[in-house]
VEXMIKOL-519790 format. One line per 10 residues: their letters; for each residue x, y, z of C-alpha. Coordinates in steps of 0.02 Angstrom, whole numbers. Each point is the difference from the previous one (the first is absolute). Example, Ala and Ser with C-alpha at 12.3 -4.5 7.8 and 13.67 -1.06 7.14 Angstrom:
2
as	615 -225 390 | 69 172 -33
This chain:
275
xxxxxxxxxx	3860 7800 -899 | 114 82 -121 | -130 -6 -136 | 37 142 -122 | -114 -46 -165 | -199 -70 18 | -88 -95 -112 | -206 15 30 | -101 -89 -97 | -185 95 -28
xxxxxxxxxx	-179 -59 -17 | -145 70 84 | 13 184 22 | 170 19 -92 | 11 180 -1 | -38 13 190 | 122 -130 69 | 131 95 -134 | -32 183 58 | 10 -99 181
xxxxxxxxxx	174 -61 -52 | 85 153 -89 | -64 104 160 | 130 -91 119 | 160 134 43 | 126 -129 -3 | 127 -49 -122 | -91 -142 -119 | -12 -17 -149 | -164 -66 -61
xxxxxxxxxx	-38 -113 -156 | -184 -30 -9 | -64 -189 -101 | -193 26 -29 | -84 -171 -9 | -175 11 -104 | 18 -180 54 | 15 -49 169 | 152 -113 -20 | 28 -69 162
xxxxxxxxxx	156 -8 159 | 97 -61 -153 | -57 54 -160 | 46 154 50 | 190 -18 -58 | -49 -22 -169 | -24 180 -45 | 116 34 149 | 150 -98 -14 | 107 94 -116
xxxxxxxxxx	-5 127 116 | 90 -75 130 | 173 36 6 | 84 -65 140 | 29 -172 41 | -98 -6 145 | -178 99 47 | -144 1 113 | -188 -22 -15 | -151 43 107
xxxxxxxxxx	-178 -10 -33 | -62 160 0 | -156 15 135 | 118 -51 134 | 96 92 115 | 158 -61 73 | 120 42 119 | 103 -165 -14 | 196 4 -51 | 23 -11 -148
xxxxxxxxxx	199 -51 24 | -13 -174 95 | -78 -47 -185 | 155 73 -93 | 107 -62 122 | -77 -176 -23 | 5 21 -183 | 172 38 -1 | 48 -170 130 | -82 -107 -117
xxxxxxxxxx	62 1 -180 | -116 -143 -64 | -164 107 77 | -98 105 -136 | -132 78 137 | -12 39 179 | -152 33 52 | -48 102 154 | -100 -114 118 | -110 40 161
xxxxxxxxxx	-61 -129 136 | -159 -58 -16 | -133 -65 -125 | -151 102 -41 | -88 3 -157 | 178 50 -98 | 107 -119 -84 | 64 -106 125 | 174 -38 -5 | 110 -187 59
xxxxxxxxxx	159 84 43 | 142 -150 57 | 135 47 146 | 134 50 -144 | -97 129 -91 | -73 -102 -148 | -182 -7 -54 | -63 -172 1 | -197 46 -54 | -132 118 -13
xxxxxxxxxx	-152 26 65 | 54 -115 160 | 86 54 139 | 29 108 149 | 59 171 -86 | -74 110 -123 | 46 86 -159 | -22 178 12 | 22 68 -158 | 201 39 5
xxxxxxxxxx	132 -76 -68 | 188 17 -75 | 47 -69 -159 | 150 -28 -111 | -20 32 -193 | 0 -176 -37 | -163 -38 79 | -77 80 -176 | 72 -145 -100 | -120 -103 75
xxxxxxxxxx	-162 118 -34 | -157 -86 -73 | -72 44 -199 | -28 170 -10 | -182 65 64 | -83 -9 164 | 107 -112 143 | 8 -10 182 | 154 10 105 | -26 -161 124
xxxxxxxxxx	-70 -125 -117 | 81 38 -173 | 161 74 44 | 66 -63 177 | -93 -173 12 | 103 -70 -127 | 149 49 63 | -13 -82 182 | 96 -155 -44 | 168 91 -55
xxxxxxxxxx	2 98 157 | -7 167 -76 | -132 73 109 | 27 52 181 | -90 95 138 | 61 91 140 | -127 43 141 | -2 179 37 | -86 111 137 | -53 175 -13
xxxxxxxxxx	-159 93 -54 | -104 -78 -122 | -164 47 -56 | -90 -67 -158 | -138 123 -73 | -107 -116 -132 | -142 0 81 | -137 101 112 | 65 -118 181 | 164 9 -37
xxxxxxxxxx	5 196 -43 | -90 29 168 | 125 -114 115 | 144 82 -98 | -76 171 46 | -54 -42 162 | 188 -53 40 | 83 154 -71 | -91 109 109 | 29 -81 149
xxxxxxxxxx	164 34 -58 | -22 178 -28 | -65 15 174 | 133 -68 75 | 131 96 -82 | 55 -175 -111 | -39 110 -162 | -23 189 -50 | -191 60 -94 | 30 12 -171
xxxxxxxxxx	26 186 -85 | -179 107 0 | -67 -129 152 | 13 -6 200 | -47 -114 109 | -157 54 126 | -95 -110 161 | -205 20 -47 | -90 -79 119 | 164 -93 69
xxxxxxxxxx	51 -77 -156 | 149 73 -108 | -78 60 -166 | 123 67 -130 | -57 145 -99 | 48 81 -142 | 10 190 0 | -116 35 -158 | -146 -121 78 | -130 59 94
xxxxxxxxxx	-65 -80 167 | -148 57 85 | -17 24 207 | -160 -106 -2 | 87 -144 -72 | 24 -152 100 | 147 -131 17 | 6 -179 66 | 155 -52 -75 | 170 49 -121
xxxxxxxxxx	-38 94 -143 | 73 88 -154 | -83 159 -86 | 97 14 -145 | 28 170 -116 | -154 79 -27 | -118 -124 104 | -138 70 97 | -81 -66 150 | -159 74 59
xxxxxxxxxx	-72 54 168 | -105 -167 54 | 105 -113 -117 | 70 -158 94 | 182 -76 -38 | 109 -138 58 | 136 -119 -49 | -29 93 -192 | 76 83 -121 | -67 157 -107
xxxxxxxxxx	92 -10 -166 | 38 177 -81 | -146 104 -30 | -132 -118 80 | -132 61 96 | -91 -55 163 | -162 72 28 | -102 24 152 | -87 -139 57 | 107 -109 -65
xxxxxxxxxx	122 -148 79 | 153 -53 -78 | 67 -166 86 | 142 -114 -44 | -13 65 -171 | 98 92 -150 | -114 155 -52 | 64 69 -186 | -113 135 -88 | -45 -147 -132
xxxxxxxxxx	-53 -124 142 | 31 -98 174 | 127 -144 11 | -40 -138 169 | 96 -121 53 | -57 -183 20 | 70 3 186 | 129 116 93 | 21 0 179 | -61 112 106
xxxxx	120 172 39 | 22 4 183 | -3 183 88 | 188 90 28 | 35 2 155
């Protein structure tokens, strides 16, 4: 996307999400906000916004994963001098901000409407003249809302990979999905991992985990670095965080397994076999 410079604002686990950061080979350059705070999709500029230099940037919410364009929003942006924001739109309305998108690009309302928001979006400089008090704001209601009427805020409608990661479902479909992916060639394993067939179901496994014989699988799986599956255990459609453990005897299902705990879903749909 052209992005040279990141801006990451920090709460929960701050040092781990910044070692994450500094560990990436490319060419960024980090600058790190830590919010004691939470202060929101939009108080974030507060501490932020002097350190935006250009006249134009881009935002994404950070537990999502996106392989959308990022230069139809740019491009957009750049067509339409009175717009502040663009924001990246998919089809369909589940439980995300909903989005009423009109035939030439403008944003007539939120939270109605046949696209959604997902968590993307270009923006001129300008749009932080119209930021809220400082202290804890949201994006939709307190900065965007009030700007509907002048036109400044557009959407384009983008396809591509998208996978959101907030919470135990949507971590599991967004897994789930990028190894079918892996298995059919869409993707390559991450560094340290490869991608295995237990039982008939592609498992991806990371070279410092340990998985026994005796184990059994009835669906996708992850074991992450340092995980440990034991002979008898029973896994499917999960996920073994680093350094979790799965003893014998025991059945992880449709669930998140971390050493502090086990994250389930509400409802995910079943993982048919490969074929």
């Amino acid at each position: 996307a052209g992005v040279r410079r990141a801006l990451i604002n920090l709460h929960h686990l701050p040092d781990r999400v910044r070692a994450a950061a500094e560990s990436y080979g490319g060419a960024l350059e980090f600058h790190f906000s830590h919010e004691l705070e939470i202060l929101g999709t939009a108080g974030l500029f507060g501490p932020l916004a002097e350190h935006i230099r250009g006249d134009r940037f881009l935002v994404t919410n950070g537990d999502v994963v996106s392989g959308l364009p990022t230069g139809p929003l740019f491009e957009d942006l750049e067509a339409h001098p009175e717009a502040l924001a663009v924001l990246a739109l998919r089809e369909g309305r589940p439980a995300y901000t909903s989005v009423e998108l009109s035939p030439d690009g403008r944003i007539g309302a939120f939270r109605n409407g046949a696209h959604m928001y997902a968590g993307l979006y270009a923006a001129r400089r300008g749009l932080l003249q119209h930021l809220p008090p400082p202290g804890p704001a949201e994006l939709v209601p307190d900065l965007l809302a009030p700007l509907l009427a002048s036109g400044a805020v557009r959407g384009v409608c983008l396809t591509g990979a998208w996978w959101d990661l907030g919470d135990a479902r949507t971590y599991l479909e967004a897994t789930q999905e990028a190894l079918r992916l892996l298995a059919e060639g869409g993707i390559i394993a991450p560094e340290g991992s490869r991608l295995e067939f237990r039982d008939g179901f592609p498992v991806l496994v990371h070279r410092r985990s340990q998985v026994a014989s005796g184990a059994a699988f009835t669906g996708f799986s992850v074991v992450g670095d340092g995980a440990t599956v034991a002979g008898g255990a029973v896994l499917g459609d999960a996920v073994l965080l680093p350094g979790a453990t799965l003893d014998s005897g025991q059945r992880l299902v449709r669930a998140v397994l971390s050493p502090s705990g086990t994250a389930r879903p509400r409802s995910l749909d079943p993982h048919p076999p490969p074929a």
